[in-house]
C-alpha positions as CSV (number, residue, x, y, z in Angstrom):
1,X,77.4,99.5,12.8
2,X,75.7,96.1,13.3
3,X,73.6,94.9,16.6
4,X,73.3,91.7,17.7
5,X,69.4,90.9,18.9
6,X,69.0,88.3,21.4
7,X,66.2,86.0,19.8
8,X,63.1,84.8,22.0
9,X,64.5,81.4,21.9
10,X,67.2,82.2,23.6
11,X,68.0,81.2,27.2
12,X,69.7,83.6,29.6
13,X,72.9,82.0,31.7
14,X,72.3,81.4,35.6
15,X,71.1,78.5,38.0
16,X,67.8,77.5,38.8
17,X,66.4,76.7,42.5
18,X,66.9,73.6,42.4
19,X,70.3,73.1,41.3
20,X,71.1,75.8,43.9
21,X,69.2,73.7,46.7
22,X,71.5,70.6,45.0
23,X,74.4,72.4,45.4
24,X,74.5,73.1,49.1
25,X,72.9,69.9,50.5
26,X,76.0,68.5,48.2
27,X,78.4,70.9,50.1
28,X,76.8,70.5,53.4
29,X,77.1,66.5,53.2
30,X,81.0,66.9,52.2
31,X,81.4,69.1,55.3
32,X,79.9,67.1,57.6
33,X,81.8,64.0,56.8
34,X,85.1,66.5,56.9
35,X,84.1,67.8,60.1
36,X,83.7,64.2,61.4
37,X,86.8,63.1,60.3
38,X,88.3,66.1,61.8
39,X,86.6,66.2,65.1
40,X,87.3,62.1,65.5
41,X,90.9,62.6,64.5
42,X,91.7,65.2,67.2
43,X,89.8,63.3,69.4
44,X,92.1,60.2,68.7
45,X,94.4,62.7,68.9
46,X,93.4,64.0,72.8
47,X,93.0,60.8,73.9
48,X,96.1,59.1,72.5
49,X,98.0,62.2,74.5
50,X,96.6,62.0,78.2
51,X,97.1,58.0,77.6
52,X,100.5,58.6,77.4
53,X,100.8,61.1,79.8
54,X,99.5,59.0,82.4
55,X,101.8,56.1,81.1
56,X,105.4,58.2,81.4
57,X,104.3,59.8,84.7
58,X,103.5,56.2,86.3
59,X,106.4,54.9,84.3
60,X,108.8,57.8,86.0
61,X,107.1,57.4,89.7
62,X,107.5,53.5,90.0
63,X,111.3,53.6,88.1
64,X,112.5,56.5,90.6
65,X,110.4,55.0,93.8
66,X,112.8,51.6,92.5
67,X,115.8,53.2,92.3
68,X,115.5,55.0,96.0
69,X,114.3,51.8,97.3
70,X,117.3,49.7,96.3
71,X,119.8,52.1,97.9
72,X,117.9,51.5,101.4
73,X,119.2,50.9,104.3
74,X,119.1,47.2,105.8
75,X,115.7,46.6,107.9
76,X,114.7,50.5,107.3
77,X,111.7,49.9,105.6
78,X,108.7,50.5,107.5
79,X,105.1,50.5,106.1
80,X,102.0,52.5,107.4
81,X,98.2,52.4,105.8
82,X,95.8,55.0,107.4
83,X,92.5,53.4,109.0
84,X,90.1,54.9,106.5
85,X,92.4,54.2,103.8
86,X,92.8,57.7,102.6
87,X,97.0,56.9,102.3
88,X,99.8,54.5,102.8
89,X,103.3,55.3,102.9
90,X,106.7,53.8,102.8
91,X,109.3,55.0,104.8
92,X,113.0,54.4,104.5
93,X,116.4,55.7,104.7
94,X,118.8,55.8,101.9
95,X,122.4,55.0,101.8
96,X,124.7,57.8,100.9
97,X,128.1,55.8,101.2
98,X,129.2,52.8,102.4
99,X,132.4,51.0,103.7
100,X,134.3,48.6,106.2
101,X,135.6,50.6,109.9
102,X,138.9,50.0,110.9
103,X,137.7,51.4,114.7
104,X,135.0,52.9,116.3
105,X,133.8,53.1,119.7
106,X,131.4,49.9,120.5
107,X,129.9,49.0,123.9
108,X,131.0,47.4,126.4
109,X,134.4,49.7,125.2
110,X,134.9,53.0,126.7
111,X,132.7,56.2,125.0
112,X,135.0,58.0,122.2
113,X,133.6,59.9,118.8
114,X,135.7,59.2,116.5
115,X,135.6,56.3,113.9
116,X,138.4,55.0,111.6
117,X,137.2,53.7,108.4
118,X,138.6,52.6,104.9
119,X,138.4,55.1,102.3
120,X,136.0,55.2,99.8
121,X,135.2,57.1,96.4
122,X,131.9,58.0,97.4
123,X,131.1,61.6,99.2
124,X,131.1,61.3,103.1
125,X,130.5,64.9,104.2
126,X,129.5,66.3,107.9
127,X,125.7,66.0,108.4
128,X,125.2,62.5,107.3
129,X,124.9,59.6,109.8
130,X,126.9,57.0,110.8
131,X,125.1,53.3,111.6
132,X,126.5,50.2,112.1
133,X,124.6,46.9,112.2
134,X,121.2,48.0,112.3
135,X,118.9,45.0,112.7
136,X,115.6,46.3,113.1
137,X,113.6,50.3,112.5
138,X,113.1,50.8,115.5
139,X,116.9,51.0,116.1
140,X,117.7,53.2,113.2
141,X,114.5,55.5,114.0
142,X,114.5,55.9,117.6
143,X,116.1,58.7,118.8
144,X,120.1,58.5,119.9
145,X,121.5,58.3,123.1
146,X,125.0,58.3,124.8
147,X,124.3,54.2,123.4
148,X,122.6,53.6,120.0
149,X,123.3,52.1,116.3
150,X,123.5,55.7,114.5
151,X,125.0,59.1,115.6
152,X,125.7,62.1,113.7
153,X,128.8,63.3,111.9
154,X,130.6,66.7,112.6
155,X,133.8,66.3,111.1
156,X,135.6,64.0,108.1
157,X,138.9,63.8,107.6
158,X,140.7,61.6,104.9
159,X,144.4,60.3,104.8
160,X,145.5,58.6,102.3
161,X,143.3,55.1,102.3
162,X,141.9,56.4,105.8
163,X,139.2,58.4,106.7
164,X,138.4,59.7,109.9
165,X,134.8,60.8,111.0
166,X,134.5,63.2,114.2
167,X,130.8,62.3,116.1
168,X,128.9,65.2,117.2
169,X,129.2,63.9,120.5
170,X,131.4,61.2,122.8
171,X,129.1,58.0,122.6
172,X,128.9,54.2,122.5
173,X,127.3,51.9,119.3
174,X,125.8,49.0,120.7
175,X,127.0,46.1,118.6
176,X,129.6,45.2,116.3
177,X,129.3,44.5,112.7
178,X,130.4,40.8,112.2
179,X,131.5,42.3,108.8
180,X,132.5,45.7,110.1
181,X,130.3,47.6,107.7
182,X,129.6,51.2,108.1
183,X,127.0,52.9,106.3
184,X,126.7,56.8,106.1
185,X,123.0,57.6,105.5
186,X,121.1,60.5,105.2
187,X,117.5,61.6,106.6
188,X,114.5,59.5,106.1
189,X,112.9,59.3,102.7
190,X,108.9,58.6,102.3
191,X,106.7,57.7,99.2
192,X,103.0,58.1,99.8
193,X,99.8,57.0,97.6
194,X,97.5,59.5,99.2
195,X,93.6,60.0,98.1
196,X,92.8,63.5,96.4
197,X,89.7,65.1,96.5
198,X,88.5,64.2,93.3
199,X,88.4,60.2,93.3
200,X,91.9,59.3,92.5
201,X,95.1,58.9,94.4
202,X,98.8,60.6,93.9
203,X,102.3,59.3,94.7
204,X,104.2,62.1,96.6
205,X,108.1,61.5,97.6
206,X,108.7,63.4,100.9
207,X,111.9,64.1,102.4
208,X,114.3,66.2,104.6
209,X,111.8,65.6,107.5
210,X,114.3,64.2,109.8
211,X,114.0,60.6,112.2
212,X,111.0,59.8,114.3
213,X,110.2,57.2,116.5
214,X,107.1,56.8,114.6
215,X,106.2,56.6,111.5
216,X,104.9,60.3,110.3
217,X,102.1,60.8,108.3
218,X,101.9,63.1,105.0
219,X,100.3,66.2,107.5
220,X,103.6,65.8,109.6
221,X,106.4,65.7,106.6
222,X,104.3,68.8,104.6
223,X,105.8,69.4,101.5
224,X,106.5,66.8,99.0
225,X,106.9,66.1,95.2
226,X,104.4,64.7,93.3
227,X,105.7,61.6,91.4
228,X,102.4,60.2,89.7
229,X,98.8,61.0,89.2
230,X,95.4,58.9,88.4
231,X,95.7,56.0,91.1
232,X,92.9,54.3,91.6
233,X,93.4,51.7,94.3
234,X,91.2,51.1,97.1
235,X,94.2,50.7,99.9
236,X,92.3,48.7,102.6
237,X,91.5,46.0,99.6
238,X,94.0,46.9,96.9
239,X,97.0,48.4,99.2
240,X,99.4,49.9,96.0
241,X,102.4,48.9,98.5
242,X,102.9,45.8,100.6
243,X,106.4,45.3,102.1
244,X,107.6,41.9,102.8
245,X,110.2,41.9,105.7
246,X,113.4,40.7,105.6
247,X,114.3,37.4,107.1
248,X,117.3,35.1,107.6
249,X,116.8,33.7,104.6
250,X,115.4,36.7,101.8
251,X,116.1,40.4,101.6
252,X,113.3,42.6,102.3
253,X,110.8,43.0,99.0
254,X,108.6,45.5,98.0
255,X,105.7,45.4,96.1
256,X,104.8,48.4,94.1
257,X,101.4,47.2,92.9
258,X,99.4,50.5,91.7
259,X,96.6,50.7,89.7
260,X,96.1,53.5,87.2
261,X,93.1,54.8,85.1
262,X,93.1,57.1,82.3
263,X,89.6,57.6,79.6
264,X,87.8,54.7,81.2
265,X,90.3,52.8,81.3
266,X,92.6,51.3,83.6
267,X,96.6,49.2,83.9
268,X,98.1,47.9,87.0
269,X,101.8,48.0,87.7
270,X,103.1,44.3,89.6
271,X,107.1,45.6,90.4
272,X,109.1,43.9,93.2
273,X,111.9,45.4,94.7
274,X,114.4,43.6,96.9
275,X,116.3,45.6,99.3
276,X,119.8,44.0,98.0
277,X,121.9,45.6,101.3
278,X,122.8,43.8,104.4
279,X,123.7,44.7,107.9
């Protein structure tokens, strides 16, 4: 049998110190820059995400605060900014359905409660209001009386190309509509920019508070949706709303001017919507 003897020239296979040392500063420099890259790309990543967040929430709060605006009433819009400037809401009340009247009961004429209108393919149901010509909100808020421009509905019955809505009670409207329109509307509808605790502001839709003389405030209508966060307007110099009234010559026009910050950042919305209905 034969031996193999390892000759004192010989080296022995392993690392020395300082490659070892070599080795993990090496290793510790390539994780560092991965870590780096990592960290900055989720960051990107973060950011990017609560920049669009912000963006379809104000997106979705302006585009469904437009579409409820256009479907107001004529001369409903009312606008109210608190003192300290800790809110300021909108008020107005949507139309459900619309049409001409064939007859209803208009002063001086005697009392009745029932109105004959032309049939229409939209929904007129019992709990909805009637109102013809209404001219100004403090007409269409007030509350009703044997004499007013809006009365409740108890009963509808079409025929045909008819229908015929039962009042709640025997009453009077007080003018007639040089056009005979009739509009059926439902309760007052409210969109508030109100200050939060933290800084920033959020845009609440309220509803299915009922009509009041005055304009309510968000204590008064409780519970409402919350349609956008992260607004940053100061409302006594930057109101986030401003209504222009309507006249003989323009529709009313809102202007939905909120300003929105996100990482530092901010964007301002500059929307105008015109009330397109008419007594």
């Amino acid at each position: 049998m034969r031996m193999i003897t390892q000759s004192k020239g010989a080296k022995l296979g392993g690392f020395t110190l300082v490659e070892m040392v070599t080795v993990i500063l090496i290793l510790g420099i390539i994780v560092v820059g991965v870590s780096s890259f990592v960290i900055f790309g989720t960051r990107i990543f973060v950011e990017s995400s609560a920049v669009d967040q912000v963006l379809s929430q104000s997106r979705f709060g302006v585009e469904r605060m437009t579409r409820d605006i256009r479907s107001a009433l004529p001369n409903s819009a009312r606008l109210i900014t608190a003192s300290d400037g800790s809110y300021q809401c909108i008020e107005f009340v949507p139309i459900a359905a619309s049409t001409s009247y064939v007859s209803a009961p208009i002063a001086p004429a005697a009392a009745g409660n029932t109105v004959s209108a032309i049939a229409t393919n939209q929904t007129i149901v019992a709990g909805q209001w009637a109102m013809i010509y209404p001219l100004t909100a403090t007409e269409i808020y007030n509350p009703t009386g044997s004499i007013a421009k809006r009365f409740l509905i108890a009963n509808v019955t079409t025929i045909g190309n008819q229908v015929d809505l039962t009042l709640a009670a025997s009453v009077r409207f007080t003018e007639d509509s040089p056009l005979k329109r009739l509009f059926l509307v439902a309760e007052p509808i409210s969109y508030c920019v109100e200050k939060q605790t933290n800084g920033t502001s959020d845009l609440t839709r309220y509803a299915n508070y009922g009509y009041r003389a005055d304009q309510p405030t968000p204590s008064i209508m409780a519970n409402g949706v919350i349609m956008a966060q992260n607004i940053i307007n100061n409302l006594l110099v930057e109101p986030a709303i401003v209504l222009t009234p309507s006249s003989l010559i323009t529709n009313a026009i809102v202007h939905v001017e909120p300003r929105f910050s996100v990482n530092g950042e901010s964007f301002k919305y500059q929307h105008q919507v015109q009330v397109i209905n008419v007594p």
